[in-house]
N, C-alpha and C positions, 0 to 999 in steps of 0.2 A: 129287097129287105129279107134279112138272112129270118129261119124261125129259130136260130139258137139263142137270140136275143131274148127269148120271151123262156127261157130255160135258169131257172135260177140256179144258182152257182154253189149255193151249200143249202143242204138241208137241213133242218134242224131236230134234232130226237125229242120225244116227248118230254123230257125232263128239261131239257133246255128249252123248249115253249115254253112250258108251263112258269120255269123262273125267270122267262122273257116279260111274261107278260106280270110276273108280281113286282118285276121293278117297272113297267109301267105304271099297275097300278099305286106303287109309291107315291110314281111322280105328278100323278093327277091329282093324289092325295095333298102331297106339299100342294101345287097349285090353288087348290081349293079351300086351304086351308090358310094360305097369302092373300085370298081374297077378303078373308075377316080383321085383315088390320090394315092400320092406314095405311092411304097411299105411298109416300115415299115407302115406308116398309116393306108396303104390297111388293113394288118394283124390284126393291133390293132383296127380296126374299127369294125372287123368281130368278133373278138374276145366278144368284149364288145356285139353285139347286140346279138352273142351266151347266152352269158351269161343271157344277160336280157330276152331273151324271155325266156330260161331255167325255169328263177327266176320266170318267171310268167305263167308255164306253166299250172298249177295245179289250178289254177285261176277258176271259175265260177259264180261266180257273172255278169253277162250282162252289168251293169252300169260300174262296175269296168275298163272291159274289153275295154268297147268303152271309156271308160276315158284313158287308157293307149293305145290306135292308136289313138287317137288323140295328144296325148303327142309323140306319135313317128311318126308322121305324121308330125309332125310341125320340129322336131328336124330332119328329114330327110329332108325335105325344110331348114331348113337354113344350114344342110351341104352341101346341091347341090348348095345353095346363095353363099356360102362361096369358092366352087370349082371352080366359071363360073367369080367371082371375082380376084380369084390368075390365073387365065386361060390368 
């Protein structure tokens, strides 16, 4: 067993951690937030934001990125608008 295996292959700079991890904490966000409406919805809510992050996951560009949490920032506020509403 070679030990270059255990050498990870890019590193990442502080800034790009740090906006690693606020699109994590997006995506917990959406989750947690699918978990306040019904089932089917629950499902198709997770679904969709599986998807989209999926879709964006290969993404690098910096500008891009914080453009897209902020479009998913805003869209997770008006579905918790929209759940405290039918509540």
């Amino acid at each position: 067993m070679s030990s270059f295996s255990k050498i990870p292959k890019k590193f990442l700079s502080l800034k790009q951690f740090m906006l690693r991890q606020e699109v994590l904490s997006l995506y917990r966000e959406v989750l947690r937030t699918a978990r306040k409406v019904d089932n089917g919805q629950k499902e198709e809510i997770a679904k969709w934001a599986r998807s989209d992050f999926e879709a964006h996951k290969s993404q690098t560009d910096e500008a891009t990125i914080r453009g897209l949490l902020i479009n998913g920032k805003r869209m997770v506020k008006e579905l918790q608008s929209t759940i405290k509403k039918t509540s």
